[in-house]
C-alpha positions in Angstrom: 24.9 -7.1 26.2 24.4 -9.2 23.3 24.2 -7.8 20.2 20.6 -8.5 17.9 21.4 -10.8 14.5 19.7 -11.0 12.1 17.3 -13.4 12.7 15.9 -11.9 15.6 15.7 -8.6 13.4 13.8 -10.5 11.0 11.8 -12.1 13.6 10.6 -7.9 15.0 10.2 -7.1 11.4 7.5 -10.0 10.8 5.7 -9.0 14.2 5.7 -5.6 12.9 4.7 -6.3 9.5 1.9 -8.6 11.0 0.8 -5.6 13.1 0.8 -2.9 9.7 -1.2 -5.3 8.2 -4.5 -6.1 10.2 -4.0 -2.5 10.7 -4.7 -1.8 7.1 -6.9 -4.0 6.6 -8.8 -2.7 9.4 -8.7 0.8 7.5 -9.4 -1.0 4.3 -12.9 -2.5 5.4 -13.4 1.1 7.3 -13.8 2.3 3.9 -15.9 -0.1 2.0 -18.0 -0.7 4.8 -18.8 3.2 4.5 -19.6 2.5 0.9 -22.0 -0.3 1.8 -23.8 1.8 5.1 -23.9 4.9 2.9 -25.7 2.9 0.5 -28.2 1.4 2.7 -28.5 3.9 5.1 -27.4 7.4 3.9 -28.3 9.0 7.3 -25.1 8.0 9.0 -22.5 9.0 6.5 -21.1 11.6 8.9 -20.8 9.0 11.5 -19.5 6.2 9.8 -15.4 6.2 9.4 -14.0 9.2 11.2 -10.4 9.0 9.6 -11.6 11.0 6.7 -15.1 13.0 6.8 -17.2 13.2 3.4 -20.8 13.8 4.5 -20.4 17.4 2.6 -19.0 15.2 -0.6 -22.2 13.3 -0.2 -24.2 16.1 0.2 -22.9 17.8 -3.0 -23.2 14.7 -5.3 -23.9 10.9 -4.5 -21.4 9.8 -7.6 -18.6 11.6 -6.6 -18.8 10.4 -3.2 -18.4 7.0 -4.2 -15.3 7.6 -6.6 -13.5 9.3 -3.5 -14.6 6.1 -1.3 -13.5 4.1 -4.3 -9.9 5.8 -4.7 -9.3 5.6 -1.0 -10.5 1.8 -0.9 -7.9 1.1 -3.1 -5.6 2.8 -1.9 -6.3 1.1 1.1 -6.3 -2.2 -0.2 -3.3 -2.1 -1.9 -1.5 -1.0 1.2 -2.7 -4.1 2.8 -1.6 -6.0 0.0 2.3 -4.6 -0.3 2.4 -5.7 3.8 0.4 -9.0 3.0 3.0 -9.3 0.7 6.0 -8.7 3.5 4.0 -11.0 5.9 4.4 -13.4 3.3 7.8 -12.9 2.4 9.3 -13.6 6.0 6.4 -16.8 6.8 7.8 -18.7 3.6 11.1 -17.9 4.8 12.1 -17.1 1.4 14.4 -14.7 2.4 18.2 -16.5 2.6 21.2 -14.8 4.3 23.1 -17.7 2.5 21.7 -16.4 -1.1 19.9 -13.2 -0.8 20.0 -13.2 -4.7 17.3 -15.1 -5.7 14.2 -15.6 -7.8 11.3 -15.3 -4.9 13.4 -11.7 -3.2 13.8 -10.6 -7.3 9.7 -10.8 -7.7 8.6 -9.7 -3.6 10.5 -6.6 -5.0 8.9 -6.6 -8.2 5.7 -7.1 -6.6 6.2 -4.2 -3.8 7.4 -2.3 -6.3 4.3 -2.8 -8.5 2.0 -2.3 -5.8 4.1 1.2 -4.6 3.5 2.3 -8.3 -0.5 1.5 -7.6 -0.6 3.5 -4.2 1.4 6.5 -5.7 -1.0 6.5 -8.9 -4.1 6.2 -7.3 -3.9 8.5 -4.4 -2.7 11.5 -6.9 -5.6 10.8 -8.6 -7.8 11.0 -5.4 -6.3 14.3 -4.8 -6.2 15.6 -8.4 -10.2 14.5 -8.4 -10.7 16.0 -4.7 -9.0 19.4 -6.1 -11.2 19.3 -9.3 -14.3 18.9 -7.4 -13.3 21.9 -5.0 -12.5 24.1 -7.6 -16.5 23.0 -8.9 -17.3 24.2 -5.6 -17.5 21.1 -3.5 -16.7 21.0 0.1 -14.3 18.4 1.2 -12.0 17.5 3.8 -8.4 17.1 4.0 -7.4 14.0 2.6 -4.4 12.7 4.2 -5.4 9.4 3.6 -4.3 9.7 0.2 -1.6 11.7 0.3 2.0 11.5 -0.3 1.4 9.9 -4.2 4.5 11.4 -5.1 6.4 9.7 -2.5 5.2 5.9 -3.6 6.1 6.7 -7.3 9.5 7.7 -5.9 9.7 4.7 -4.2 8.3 2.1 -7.0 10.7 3.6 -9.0 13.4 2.7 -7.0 12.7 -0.5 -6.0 12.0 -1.3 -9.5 16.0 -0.1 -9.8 16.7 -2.3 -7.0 14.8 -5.0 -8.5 16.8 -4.9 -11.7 20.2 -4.7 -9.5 18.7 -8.6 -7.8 18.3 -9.9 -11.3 22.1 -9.0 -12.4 22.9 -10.3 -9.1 21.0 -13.4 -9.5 22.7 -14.0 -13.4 26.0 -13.4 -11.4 25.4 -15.6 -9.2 24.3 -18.6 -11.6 27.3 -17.8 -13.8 29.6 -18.0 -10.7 27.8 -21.2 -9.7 28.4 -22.9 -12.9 32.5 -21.6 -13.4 33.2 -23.8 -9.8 
C-alpha cells in the first residue's frame, strides 16, 4: 500500500476546503437573505432559515432582530472568508515544501489569524447581546451558530504566535541565504 505525500494531502485539503467554503457561503446568504425576506415580507420569518429560529426575537422587537441577523451574518461571512482564504492559499500554490518560510504563508496566517480574532469577537458579542435581551425578557433560541467565541480567540491568538514564529523563520532564512 503506498503511503499518501504530501501533495496528495494537500490536494484532499483543497477539495475539502472548497467544500467548507460554498458550504459557508451557503449559510452566509441563509442569513442575509432572512434579513432581506423579513424585511419585505415579515410573515415568513419563522419559515425562512431553520438553522437558527428568531420569529419570537422578531416578535419582541424589530431592531433587535436585525442586530442578531447582523452578528450572525458576520459571523458567517467571516467564516467564509478564513476558508476563501485557504482555498486561495492552496490554488496560488503558495505554499512551498522547498521554503515553507515565506512572506505569502507569514500573511495567510496573519490573515486567518485576523479573521479567527473577528469570528471569536463577534459571536461573544451575539451571545452576550442574546443573554442581555433574555434577561429583558426576550424569548430566543439557542444560538449555536455563534457559539464557541472563546474558542476562535484562543485560536487567533495562537496563530498570531505562530505567525510571529514564520517571521523569525523567514529572517533566518534570508540571513542563512545571504552567509552561503
Amino acid at each position: 500500500m503506498k503511503k499518501a505525500g504530501t501533495p496528495q494531502i494537500l490536494k484532499v485539503l483543497h477539495i475539502l476546503s472548497w467544500i467548507i467554503f460554498v458550504g459557508l457561503c451557503i449559510q452566509a446568504g441563509g442569513f442575509i437573505v432572512t434579513a432581506i425576506f423579513t424585511l419585505l415580507k415579515p410573515t415568513v420569518v419563522d419559515r425562512l432559515w431553520q438553522q437558527v429560529d428568531l420569529a419570537a426575537l422578531f416578535q419582541y422587537d424589530r431592531g433587535h432582530f436585525f442586530v442578531e441577523i447582523l452578528l450572525l451574518s458576520i459571523v458567517a461571512v467571516v467564516k467564509a472568508w478564513l476558508f476563501y482564504l485557504i482555498v486561495k492559499l492552496l490554488y496560488d500554490k503558495k505554499l512551498s515544501m522547498e521554503q515553507p518560510f515565506n512572506n505569502g504563508v507569514r500573511n495567510f496566517i496573519f490573515k486567518i489569524a485576523y479573521a479567527a480574532f473577528l469570528i471569536g469577537l463577534f459571536s461573544m458579542w451575539g451571545l452576550n447581546y442574546a443573554g442581555w435581551l433574555v434577561n429583558k425578557g426576550a424569548h430566543i433560541a439557542d444560538l449555536k451558530a455563534l457559539g464557541g467565541g472563546d474558542t476562535w480567540l484562543f485560536i487567533s491568538v495562537a496563530l498570531f504566535v505562530i505567525a510571529q514564529v514564520f517571521k523569525k523563520g523567514i529572517e533566518m532564512q534570508t540571513e542563512n541565504e545571504l552567509t552561503i
